[in-house]
C-alpha positions, 0 to 999 in steps of 0.5 A: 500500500502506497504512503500518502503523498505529502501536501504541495508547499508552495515556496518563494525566494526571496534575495536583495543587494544593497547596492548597484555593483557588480549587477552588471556582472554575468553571473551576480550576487542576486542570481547565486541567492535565486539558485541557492533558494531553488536548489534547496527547495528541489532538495525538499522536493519529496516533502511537498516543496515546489517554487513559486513562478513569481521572482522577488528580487530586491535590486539595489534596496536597502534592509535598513526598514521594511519600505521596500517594493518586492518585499510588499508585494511578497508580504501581500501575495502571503496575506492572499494565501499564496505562499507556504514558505519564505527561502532566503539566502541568509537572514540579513537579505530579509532584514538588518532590524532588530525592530522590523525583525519581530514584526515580521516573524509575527506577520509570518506566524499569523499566517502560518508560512515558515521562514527558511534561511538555507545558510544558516541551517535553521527554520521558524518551523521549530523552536530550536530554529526560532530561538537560533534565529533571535540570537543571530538576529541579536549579534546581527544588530550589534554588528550593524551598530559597531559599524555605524559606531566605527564610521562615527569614530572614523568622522569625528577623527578626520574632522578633528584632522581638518579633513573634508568629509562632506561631499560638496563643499560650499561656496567659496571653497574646493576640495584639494587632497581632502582639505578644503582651499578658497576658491577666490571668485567664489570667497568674494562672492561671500564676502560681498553677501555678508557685507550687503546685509549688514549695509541693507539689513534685508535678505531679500535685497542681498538676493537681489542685488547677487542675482543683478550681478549675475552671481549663482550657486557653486557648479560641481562635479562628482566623482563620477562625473555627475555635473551639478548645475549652478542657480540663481540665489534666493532666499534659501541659499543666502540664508545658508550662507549667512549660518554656515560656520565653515567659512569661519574656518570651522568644521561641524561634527554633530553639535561640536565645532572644531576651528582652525580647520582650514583657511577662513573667508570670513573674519570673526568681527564681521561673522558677529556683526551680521549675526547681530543684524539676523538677530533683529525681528525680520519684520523690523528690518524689512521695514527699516530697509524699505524705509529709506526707499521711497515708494508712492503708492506703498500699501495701495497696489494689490495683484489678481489674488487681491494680495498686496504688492510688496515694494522691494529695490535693488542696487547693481554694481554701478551704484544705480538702484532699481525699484520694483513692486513684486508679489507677496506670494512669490516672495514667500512662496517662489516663482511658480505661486504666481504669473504676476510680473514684477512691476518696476515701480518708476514707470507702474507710479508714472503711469498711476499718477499721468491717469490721476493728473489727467482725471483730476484737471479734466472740466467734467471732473473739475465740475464733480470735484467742486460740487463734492467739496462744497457739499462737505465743506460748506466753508469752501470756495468753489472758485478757490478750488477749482483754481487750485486743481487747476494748479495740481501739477505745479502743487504736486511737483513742490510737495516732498515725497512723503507728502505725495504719499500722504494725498495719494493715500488720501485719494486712493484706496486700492490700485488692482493689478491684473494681467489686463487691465488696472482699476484704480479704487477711491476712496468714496470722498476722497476727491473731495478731501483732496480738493481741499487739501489743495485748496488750503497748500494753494493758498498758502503757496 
């Protein structure tokens, strides 16, 4: 009488390599663990064991957690009932964790599929085999740790050396036999960053006037041959600068800085002074800055998203300043939060101001102005009014700029920017107020 034939197991390999290398080779790591998997499970062949068609190959991944393609897939087609047995090469090919380790014994268990590792002679099945399995788990993690502890000491040492241990080095410097050296160009380019801000106390400004001159990014060339394209600053890669010790000479290794590392681009005195300026409240800086550049129609310009326009300038090498008004939400958001255009603020303002001339001297709104005024203020005289608006050029061009400011302001409420047209809002008696306002300069001129 025949024996039964034992039940069909269906068994899948499992096989990873941490890296790219040596994939390209004929015969490569992950196809040794795919027939050392396959030979093992023709070896149990009389005991029901079959493979799988399915190949989980994780290529170039690492054990370090379970975010890993092939193992998911792998982990799904068990909870469909699909697979018996899980066969791995060794145990690190399947995980490096001691955390992940358990997690996924029990998600094995939960679904009754034994885990098998062909080198090491063991399996989940008994409990010989799992308690084996904890211990090389347990002595695979502290040699995982001793080699993190060990690349640590090797970073701390070369650091306390001088020696570059980062990859790219910032702006200013190159990388020679390890160390890091000045690259002239690029150290003045430093220099004249930390420099423009404690002149102008506005990063925005400092951004602005490094992109006028043309200044970008550091370009660099890894070892193998990747080529890393210089950009235009902005608000990130400045600020960095400004906060980043190297160009003190110093080397960082987690919270401790080691000096006299390499040769400094920035002097101590001129590190504290810029550092005294970043330690003011921004907003008070950006004021301050703003403060010194005249803007007329400041606080009244507002884009499509009816956010208001920011005023900002810029000074180019040759000493000649720039002004703009530019959108609040690609100054804190960047270029793509908007497709409104920066305004250069000399010609939006003239020709603001050319509509408001030309409205304000016509004979209809003269009529309209002085019907207004003499409603409001029954102490006006019309003729004196209408004399004085008559005279809105000559009054204007005496009126200092802050002044201008005011009477706008007086005038004006809203001033809409839209890709195709700009409305100018006013305020519902403000030509009024305006009227007399220069009625009264009027006469005392």
């Amino acid at each position: 009488m025949n024996a039964a034939s034992p039940s069909r197991l269906r068994c899948a390999v499992y096989t990873r390599k941490s890296n790219e290398e040596g994939l390209e080779r004929e015969y490569n790591s992950i196809e040794a663990q795919r027939d050392g998997g396959a030979n093992y499970i023709a070896s149990r062949r009389s005991e029901g064991w079959a493979q799988v068609a399915d190949d989980y190959d994780e290529l170039a991944v690492s054990a370090r957690d379970m975010n890993r393609p092939v193992l998911q897939r792998l982990m799904e087609d068990i909870r469909q009932g699909r697979i018996d047995v899980v066969v791995v090469y060794k145990l690190d090919r399947l995980t490096r964790s001691m955390r992940d380790f358990p997690v996924l014994i029990d998600f094995l268990d939960q679904h009754k599929v034994t885990l098998v590792s062909i080198t090491e002679n063991f399996s989940t099945k008994d409990a010989v085999g799992r308690m084996t399995l904890n211990m090389m788990m347990t002595f695979a993690q502290f040699e995982r740790e001793l080699a993190v502890d060990r690349v640590r000491d090797k970073m701390l040492a070369s650091k306390k050396k001088g020696l570059w241990m980062h990859g790219i080095p910032p702006l200013g410097y190159n990388v020679k036999d390890r160390r890091l050296v000045i690259n002239h160009y690029e150290a003045a380019q430093v220099r004249m960053i930390f420099r423009r801000l404690i002149e102008t106390e506005s990063i925005l400004t400092v951004v602005n006037d490094m992109r006028g001159m043309g200044y970008q990014s550091k370009a660099w060339t890894t070892r193998d041959g990747r080529v890393r394209a210089p950009q235009p600053h902005d608000r990130s890669t400045i600020q960095k600068i400004l906060h980043n010790r190297t160009y003190l000479g110093e080397l960082k290794h987690l919270d401790q800085y080691f000096k006299e590392c390499h040769p400094p681009i920035i002097e101590v005195a001129l590190w504290e002074q810029v550092h005294a300026v970043l330690a003011k409240n921004s907003h008070a800086r950006g004021n301050a800055s703003r403060a010194r550049v005249h803007f007329l129609l400041k606080g009244l310009v507002f884009g499509p998203d009816r956010r208001a326009l920011t005023p900002w300038h810029t000074t180019k090498r040759n000493g000649r300043m720039y002004r703009y008004y530019l959108s609040t939400a690609q100054i804190h958001e960047g270029k793509a939060a908007t497709t409104m255009p920066r305004l250069p603020a000399q010609e939006f303002e003239s020709l603001v101001m050319s509509y408001l001339r030309t409205l304000l001297t016509s004979e209809d709104m003269l009529r309209l102005i002085t019907q207004q005024a003499a409603a409001i203020d029954r102490g006006l005289d019309e003729a004196k009014v209408t004399v004085a608006m008559r005279q809105f050029d000559q009054v204007w061009d005496a009126l200092f700029p802050a002044e201008q400011q005011r009477l706008v302001k007086l005038l004006v409420e809203q001033v809409l920017v839209r890709p195709e047209a700009i409305e100018i809002r006013f305020h519902p008696n403000g030509i009024a107020s305006l009227a007399s306002d220069f009625e009264r300069k009027a006469v005392a001129a």
